[in-house]
N, C-alpha and C positions, 0 to 999 in steps of 0.2 A: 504494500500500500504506500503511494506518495505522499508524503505530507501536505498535495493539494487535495489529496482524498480524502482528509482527515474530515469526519463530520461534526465537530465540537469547537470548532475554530472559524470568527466570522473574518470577515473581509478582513480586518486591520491585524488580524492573526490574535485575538484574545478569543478567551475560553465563552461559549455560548453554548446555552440548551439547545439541544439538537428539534425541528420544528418534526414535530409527528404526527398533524394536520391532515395529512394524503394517506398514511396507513391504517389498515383495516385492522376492525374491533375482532382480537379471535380471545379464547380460552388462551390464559398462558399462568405456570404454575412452574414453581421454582422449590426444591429441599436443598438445605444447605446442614453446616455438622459441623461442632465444636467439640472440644474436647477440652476439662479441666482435670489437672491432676493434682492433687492433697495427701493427704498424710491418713491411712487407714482409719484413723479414730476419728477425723474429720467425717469422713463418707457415716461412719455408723451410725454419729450423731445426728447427720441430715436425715438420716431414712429412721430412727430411732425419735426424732422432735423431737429431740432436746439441744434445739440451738437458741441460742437467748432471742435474738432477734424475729424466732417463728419461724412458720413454716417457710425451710428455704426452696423445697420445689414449685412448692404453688405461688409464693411470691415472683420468683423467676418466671414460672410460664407467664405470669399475667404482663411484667417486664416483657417479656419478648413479643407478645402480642401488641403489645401499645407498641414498642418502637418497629415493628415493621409497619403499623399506621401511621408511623412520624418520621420514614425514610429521608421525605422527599424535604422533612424542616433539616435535617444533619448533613448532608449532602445537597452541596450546592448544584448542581445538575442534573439531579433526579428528579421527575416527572411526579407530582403529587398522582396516585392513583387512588381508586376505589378498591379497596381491598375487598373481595368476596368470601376469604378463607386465611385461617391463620390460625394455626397451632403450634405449639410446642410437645416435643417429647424426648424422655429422659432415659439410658440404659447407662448401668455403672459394668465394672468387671468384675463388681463385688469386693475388691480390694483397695485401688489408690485415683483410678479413672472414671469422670463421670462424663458420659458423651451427650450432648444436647443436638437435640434437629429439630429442626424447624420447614413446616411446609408452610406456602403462601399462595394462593391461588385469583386471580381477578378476570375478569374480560374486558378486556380494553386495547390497547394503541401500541405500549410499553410493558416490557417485561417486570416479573419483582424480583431476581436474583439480588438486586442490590436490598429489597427487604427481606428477605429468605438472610441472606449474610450481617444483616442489621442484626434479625431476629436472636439468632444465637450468640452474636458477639455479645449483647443487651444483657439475655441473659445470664452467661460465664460471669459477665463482669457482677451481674446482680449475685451469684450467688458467692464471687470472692468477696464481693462485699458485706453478704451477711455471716461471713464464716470468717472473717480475717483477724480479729478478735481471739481466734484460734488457730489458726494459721495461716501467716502471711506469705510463707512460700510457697502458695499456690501459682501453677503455671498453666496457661490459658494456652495453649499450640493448635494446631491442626485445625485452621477455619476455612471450609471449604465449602463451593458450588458441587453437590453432590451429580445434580439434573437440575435440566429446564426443559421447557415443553413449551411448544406452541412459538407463534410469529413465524415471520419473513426465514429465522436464522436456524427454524426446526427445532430437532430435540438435541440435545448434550447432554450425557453422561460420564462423568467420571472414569477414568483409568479405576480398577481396582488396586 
């Protein structure tokens, strides 16, 4: 691609919203996957509710829900959308990793990968936040576009 190709750069070469006016309204649906890693006694006490702060999974999903509806306020170039779907969900290894995913679904112009990767980063960060009290070496890695579906650019899947 040449950099006159680039579609986020107006005439005088500054960053602009891309105009998405001319493309059609389909199904488009995006999971993304986070991973936070803690210290054993951490995890027990998340899934056990005894974290001072409360319940840290359900305050996380509700976290991740709102910010893939507040993509478009964090990111300057993302398109506000109507979000139609929006979940969180949690699987640990039962020892030191808790993996967060998030699906996001809408019909519209614009894809939500960039809310799908909002969703889970929102929550990691919410639940180092209600555990850090307890342990602050927590490491937040591995944020990824799992899939996307739908639009002009088709489906993407992840490499395993």
């Amino acid at each position: 691609m040449e950099k006159d190709d680039l579609t986020h750069f107006n005439e005088e070469k500054r960053a602009k919203m891309v105009d998405v006016t001319s493309k059609s309204e389909t199904k488009r649906r995006a999971i993304a996957r986070a991973t936070i890693h803690m210290n054993e006694e951490t995890l027990a006490r998340i899934h056990a509710g005894k974290m001072a702060k409360g319940d840290v999974l359900a305050v996380a999903q509700v976290a991740g829900i709102m910010a893939a509806k507040k993509t478009s306020e964090l990111i300057p170039m993302c398109h506000p959308i109507m979000t139609t779907k929006a979940d969180i969900s949690f699987e640990d290894d039962g020892e030191t990793a808790l993996t967060i995913t998030s699906e996001v679904v809408t019909v519209g112009k614009t894809g939500v990968e960039m809310e799908a990767l909002t969703a889970v980063t929102i929550a990691a960060l919410t639940i180092y936040d209600m555990c850090k009290a307890m342990d602050k070496g927590m490491q937040i890695e591995k944020t990824y576009l799992v899939e996307k579906t739908g639009g002009k650019s088709g489906t993407f899947k992840a490499e395993a």
